[in-house]
Backbone as JSON, one array per atom type, in Angstrom:
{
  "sequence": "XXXXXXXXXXXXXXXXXXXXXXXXXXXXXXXXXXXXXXXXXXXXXXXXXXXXXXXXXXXXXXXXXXXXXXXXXXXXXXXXXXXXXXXXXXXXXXXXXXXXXXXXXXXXXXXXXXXXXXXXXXXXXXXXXXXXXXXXXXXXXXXXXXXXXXXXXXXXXXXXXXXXXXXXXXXXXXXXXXXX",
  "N": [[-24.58, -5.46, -9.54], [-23.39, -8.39, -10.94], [-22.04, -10.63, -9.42], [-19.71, -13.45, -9.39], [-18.03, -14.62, -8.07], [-17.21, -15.37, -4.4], [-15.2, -13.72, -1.69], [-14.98, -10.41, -1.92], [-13.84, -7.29, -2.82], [-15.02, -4.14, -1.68], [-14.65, -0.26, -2.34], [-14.2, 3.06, -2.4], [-13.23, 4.99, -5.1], [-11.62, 6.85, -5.45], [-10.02, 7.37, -2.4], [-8.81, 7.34, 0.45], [-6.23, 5.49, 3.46], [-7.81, 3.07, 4.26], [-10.56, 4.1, 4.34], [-14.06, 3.57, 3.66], [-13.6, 1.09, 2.79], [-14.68, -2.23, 2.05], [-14.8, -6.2, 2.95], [-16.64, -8.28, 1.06], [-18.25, -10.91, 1.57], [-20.84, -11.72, 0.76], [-23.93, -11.63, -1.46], [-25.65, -9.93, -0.31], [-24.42, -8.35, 1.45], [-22.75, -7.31, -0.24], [-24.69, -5.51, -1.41], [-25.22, -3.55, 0.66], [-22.57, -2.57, 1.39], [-21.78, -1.49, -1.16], [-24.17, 0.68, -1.0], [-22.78, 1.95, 1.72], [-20.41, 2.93, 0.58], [-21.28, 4.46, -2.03], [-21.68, 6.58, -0.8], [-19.9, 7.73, 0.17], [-18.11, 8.37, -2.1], [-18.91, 9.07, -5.86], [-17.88, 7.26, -7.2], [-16.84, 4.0, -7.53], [-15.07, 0.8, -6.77], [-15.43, -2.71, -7.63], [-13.37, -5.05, -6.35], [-11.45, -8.43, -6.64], [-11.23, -10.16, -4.01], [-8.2, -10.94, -2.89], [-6.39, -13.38, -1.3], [-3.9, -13.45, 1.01], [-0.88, -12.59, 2.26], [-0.21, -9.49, 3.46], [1.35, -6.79, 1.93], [4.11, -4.11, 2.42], [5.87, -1.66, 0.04], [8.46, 0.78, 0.52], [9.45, 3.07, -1.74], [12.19, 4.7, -2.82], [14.28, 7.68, -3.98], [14.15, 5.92, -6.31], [14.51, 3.77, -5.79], [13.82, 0.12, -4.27], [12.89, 0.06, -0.92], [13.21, -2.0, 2.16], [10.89, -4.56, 2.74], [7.74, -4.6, 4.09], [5.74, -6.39, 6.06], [2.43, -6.77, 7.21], [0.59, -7.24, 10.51], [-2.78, -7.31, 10.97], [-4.02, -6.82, 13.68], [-7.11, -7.69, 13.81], [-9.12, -8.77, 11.46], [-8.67, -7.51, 9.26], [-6.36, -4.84, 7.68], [-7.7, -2.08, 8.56], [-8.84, 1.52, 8.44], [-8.93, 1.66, 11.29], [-7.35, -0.03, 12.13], [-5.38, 1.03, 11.6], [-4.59, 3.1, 12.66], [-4.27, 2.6, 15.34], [-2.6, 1.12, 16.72], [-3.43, -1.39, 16.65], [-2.22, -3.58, 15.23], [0.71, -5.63, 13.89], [3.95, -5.6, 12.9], [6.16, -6.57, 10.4], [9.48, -6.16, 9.8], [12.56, -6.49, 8.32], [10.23, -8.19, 6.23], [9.33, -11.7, 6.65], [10.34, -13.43, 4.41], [11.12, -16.27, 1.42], [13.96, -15.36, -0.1], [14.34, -15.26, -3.0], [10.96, -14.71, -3.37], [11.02, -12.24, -2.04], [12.75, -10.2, -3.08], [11.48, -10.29, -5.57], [9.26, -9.17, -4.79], [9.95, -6.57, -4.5], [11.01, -5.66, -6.88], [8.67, -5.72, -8.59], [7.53, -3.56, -6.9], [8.95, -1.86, -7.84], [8.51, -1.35, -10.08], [5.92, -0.8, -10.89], [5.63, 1.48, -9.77], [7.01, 2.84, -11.3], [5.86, 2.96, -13.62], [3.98, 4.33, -13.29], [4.75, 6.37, -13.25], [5.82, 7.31, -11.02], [8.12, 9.44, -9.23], [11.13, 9.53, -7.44], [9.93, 8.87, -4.85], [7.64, 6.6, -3.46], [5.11, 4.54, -1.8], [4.39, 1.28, -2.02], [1.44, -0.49, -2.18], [1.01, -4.05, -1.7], [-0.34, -7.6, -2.03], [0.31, -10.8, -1.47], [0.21, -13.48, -2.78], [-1.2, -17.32, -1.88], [0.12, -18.48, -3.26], [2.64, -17.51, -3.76], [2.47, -15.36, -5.54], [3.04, -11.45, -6.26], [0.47, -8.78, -6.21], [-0.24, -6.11, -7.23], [-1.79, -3.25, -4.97], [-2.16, -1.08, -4.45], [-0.28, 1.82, -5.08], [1.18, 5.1, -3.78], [1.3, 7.52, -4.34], [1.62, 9.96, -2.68], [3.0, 9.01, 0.18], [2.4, 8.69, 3.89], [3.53, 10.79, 6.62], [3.77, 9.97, 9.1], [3.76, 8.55, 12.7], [3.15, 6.33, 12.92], [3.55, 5.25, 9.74], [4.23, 3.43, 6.91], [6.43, 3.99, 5.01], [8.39, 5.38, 6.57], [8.59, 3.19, 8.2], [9.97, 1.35, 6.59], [12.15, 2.65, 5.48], [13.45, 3.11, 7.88], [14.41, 0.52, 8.54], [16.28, 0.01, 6.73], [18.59, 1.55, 7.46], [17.99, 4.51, 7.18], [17.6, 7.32, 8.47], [14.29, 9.12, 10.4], [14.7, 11.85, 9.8], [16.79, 11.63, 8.19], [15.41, 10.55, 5.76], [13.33, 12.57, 5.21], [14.85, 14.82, 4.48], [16.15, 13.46, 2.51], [14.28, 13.22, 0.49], [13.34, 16.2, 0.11], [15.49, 16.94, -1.19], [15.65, 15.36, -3.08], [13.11, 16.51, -4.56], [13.66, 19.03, -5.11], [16.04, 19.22, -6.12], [14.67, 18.48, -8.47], [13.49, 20.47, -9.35], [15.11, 22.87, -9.74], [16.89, 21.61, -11.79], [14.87, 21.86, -13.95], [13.87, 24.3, -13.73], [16.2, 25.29, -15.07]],
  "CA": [[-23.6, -6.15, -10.36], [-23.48, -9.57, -11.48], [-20.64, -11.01, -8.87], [-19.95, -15.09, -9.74], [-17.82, -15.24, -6.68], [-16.95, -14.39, -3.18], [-15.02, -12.68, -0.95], [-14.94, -9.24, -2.78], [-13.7, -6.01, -2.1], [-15.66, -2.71, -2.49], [-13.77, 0.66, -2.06], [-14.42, 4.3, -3.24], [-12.16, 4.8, -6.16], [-10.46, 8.13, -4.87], [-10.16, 7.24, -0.93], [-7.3, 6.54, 1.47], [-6.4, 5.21, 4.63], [-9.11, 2.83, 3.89], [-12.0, 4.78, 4.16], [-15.0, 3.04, 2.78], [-13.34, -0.05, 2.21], [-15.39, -3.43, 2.73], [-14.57, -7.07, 2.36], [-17.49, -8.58, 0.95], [-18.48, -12.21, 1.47], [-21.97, -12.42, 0.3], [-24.77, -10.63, -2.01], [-26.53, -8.79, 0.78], [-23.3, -7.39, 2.29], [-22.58, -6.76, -1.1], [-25.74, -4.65, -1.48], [-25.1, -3.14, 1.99], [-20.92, -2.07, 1.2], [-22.1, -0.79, -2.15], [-24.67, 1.9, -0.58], [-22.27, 3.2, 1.95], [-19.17, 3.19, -0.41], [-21.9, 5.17, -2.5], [-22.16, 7.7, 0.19], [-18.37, 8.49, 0.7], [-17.43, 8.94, -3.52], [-20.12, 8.52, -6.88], [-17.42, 6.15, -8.54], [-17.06, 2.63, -6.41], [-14.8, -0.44, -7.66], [-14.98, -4.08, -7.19], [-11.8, -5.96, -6.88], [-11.32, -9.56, -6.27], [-10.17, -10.36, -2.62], [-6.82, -11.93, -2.89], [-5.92, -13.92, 0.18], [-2.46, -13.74, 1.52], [-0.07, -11.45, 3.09], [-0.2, -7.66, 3.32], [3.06, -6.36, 2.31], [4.13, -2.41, 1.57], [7.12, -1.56, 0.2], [8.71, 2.03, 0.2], [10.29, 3.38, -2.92], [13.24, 5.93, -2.28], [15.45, 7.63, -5.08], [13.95, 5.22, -7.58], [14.91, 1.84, -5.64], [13.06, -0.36, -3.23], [13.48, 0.05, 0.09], [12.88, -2.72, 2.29], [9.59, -4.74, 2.34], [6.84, -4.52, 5.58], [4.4, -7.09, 6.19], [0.69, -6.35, 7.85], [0.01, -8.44, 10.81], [-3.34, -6.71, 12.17], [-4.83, -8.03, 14.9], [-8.49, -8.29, 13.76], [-8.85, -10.08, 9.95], [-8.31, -6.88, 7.61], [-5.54, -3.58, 8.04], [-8.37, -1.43, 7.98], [-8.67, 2.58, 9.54], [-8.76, 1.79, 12.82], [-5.99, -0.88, 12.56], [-3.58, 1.58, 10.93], [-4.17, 4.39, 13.29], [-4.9, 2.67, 16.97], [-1.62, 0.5, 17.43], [-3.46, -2.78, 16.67], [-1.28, -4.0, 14.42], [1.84, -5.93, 13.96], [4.94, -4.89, 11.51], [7.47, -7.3, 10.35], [10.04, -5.43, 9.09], [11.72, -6.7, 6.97], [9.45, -8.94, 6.09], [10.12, -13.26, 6.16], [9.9, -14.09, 2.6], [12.42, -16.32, 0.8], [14.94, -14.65, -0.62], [13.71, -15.19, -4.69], [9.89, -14.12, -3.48], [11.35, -11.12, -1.39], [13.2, -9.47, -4.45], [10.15, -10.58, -6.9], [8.14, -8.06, -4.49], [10.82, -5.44, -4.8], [11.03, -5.39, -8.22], [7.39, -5.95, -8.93], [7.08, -2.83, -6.39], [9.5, -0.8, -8.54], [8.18, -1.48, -11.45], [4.71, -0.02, -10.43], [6.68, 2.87, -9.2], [8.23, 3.78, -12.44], [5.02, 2.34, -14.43], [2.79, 5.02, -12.88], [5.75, 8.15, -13.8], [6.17, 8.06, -9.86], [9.48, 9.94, -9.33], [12.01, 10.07, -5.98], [9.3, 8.92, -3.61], [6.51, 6.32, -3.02], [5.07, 3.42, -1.35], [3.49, 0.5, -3.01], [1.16, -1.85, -1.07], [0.97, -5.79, -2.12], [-1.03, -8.95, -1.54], [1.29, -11.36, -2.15], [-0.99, -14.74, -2.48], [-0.86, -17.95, -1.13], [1.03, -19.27, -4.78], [3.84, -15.88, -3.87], [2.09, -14.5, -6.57], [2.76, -10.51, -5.85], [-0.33, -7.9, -6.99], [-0.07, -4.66, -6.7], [-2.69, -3.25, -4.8], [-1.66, 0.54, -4.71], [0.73, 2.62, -5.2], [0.72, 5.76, -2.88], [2.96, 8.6, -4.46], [1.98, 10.57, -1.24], [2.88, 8.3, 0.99], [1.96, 9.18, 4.79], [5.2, 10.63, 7.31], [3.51, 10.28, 10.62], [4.7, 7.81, 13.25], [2.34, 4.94, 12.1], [3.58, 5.44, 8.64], [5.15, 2.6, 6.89], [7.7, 4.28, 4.65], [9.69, 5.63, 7.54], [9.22, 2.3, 8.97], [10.53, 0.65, 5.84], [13.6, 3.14, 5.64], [14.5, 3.05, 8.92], [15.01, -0.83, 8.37], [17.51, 0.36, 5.4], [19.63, 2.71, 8.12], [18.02, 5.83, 7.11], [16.07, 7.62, 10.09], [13.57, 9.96, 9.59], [15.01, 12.92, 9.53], [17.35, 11.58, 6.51], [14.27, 10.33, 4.69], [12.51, 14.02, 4.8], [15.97, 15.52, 4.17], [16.36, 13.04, 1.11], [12.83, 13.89, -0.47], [13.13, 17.58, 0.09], [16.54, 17.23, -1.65], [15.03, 14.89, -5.0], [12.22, 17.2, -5.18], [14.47, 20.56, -4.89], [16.55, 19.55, -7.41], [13.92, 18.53, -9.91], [12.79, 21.79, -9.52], [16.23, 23.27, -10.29], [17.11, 20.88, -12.89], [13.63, 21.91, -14.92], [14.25, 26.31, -13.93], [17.32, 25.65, -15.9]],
  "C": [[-23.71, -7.67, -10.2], [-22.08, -10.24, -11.19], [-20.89, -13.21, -8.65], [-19.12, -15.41, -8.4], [-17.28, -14.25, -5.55], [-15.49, -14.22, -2.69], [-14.92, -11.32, -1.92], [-14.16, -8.02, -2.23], [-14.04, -4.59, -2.44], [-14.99, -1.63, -1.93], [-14.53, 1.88, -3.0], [-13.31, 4.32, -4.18], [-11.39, 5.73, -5.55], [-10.48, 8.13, -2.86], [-8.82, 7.23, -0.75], [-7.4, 6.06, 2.83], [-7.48, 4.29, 4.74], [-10.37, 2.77, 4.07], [-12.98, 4.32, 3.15], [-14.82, 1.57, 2.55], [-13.72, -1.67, 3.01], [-14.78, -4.36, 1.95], [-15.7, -8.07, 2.67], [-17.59, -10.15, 0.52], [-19.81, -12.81, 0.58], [-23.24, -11.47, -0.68], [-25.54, -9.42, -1.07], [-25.86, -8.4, 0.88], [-23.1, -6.7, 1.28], [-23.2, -5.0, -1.28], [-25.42, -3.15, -0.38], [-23.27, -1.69, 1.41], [-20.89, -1.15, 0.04], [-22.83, 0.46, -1.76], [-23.4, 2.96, 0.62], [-21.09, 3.59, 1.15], [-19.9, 4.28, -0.93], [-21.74, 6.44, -1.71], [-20.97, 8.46, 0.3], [-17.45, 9.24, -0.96], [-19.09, 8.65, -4.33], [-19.44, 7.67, -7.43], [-16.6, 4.84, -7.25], [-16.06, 1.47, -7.28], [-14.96, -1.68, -6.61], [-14.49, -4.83, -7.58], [-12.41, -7.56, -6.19], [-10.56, -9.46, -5.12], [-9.21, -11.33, -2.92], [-6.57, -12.34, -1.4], [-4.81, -13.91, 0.26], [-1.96, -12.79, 2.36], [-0.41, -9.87, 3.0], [0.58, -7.34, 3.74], [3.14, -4.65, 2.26], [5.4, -2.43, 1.43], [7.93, -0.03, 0.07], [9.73, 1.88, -0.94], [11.1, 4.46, -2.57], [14.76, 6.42, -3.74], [15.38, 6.68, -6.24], [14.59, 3.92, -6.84], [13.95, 1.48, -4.22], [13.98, -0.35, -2.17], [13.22, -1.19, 0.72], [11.52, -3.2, 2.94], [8.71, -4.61, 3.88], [6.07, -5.58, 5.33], [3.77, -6.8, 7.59], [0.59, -7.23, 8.52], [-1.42, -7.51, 11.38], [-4.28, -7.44, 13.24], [-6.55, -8.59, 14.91], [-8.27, -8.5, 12.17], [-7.98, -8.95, 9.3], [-7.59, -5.6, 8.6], [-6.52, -2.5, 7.86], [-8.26, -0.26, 8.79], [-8.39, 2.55, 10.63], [-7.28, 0.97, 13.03], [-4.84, -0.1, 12.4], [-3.6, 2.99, 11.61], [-4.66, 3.68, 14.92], [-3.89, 1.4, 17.23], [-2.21, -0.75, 17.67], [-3.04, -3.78, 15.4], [0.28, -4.36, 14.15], [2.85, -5.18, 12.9], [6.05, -5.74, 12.04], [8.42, -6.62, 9.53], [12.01, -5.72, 9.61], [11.65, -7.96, 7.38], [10.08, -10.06, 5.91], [9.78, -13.5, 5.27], [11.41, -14.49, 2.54], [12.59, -15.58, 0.03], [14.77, -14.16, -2.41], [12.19, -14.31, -4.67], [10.52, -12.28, -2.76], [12.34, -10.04, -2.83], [12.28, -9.95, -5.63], [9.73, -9.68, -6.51], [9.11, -6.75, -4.5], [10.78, -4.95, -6.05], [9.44, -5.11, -8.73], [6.19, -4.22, -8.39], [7.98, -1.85, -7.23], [8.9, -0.63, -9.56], [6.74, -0.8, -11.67], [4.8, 1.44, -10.63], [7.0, 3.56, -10.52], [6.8, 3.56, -13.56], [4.4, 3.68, -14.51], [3.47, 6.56, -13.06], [5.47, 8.5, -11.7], [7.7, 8.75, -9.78], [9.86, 9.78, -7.87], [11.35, 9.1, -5.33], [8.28, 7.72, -3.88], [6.43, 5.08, -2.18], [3.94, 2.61, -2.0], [2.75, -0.53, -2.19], [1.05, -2.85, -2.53], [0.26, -6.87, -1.52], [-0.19, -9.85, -2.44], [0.37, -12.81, -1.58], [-0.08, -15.78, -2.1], [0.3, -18.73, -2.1], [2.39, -18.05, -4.67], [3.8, -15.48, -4.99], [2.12, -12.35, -5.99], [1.52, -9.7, -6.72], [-0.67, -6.84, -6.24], [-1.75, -3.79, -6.23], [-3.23, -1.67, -5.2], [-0.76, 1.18, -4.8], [0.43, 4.07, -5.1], [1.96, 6.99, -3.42], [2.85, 9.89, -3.17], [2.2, 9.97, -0.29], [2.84, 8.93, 2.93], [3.54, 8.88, 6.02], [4.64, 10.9, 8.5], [4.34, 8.83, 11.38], [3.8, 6.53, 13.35], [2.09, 4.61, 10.49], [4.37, 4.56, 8.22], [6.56, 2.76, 5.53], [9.08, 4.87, 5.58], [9.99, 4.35, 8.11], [10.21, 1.49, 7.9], [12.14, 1.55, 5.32], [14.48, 3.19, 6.49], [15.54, 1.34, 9.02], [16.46, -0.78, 7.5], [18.61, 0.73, 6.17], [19.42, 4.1, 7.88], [16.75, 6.55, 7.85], [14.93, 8.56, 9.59], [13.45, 10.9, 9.12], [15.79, 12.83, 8.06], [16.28, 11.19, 5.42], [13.58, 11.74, 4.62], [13.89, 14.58, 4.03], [16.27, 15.14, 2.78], [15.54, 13.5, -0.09], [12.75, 15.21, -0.67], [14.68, 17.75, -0.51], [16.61, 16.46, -3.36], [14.15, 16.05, -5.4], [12.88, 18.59, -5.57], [14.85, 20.63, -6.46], [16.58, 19.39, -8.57], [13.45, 19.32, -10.09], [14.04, 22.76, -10.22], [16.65, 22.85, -11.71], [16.02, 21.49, -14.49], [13.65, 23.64, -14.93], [15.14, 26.0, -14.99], [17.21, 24.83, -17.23]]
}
């Protein structure tokens, strides 16, 4: 591909946890990030690296919960950072008050864009201009204990047992709602 500038970011299209996912500075690496990406899916994208924060925000009942920011301790939140406890979590996150409800909204709006229902979590790179852009939006979002929708509900007041209890009580009774 025919890339005019750098940092980059190559990813398998259907991945998670970010498996596969390189941040590419230069044509060789390029070359390099492209073959093993190749190796893990057949369909590969390359995004523009946005510089700034790495936020997530959980969605609950159709409203934002409150926001997380990514500190990890080596440059990028990548596999190892998000499963080996080297990583910070501000929660919630320091943003003024106007950018901090821009990424709420901006994270709902995703949310409802994408026909998520009840449940998700949306990550964000929120640039150095508090421009937010949505990076993903995760309608399975992950309920282990390095998972950042429990961490972003517990910030709310709702622990984790009420966050399973809530989801297994939207999903129930869209199932009810649709029998009848």
């Amino acid at each position: 591909p025919n890339i005019n500038k750098y940092p980059v970011v190559v990813k398998p299209y259907f991945s998670g946890s970010s498996i596969g996912v390189f941040i590419v500075f230069n044509e060789y690496d390029l070359k390099n990030a492209l073959r093993k990406a190749f190796s893990i899916q057949d369909t590969v994208i390359i995004e523009d690296y946005i510089d700034g924060k790495e936020l997530t925000v959980g969605i609950l009942e159709d409203k934002p919960l409150a926001i997380v920011e990514i500190l990890p301790k080596g440059r990028y939140f990548d596999f190892s950072a998000k499963y080996k406890d080297d990583t910070t979590f501000i929660a919630p996150a320091k943003l003024e008050k106007e950018v901090y409800k821009n990424v709420q909204e901006i994270a709902l709006r995703a949310h409802e864009a994408l026909g998520c229902r009840h449940f998700s979590r949306v990550d964000i790179r929120l640039s150095k201009e508090n421009i937010p852009y949505v990076l993903e939006v995760n309608s399975i979002p992950g309920l282990t204990s390095h998972s950042l929708l429990p961490l972003s509900a517990r910030v709310c007041g709702i622990s984790f047992d009420e966050l399973i209890l809530k989801m297994l009580i939207l999903t129930l009774n869209e199932k009810e709602v649709k029998k009848n």
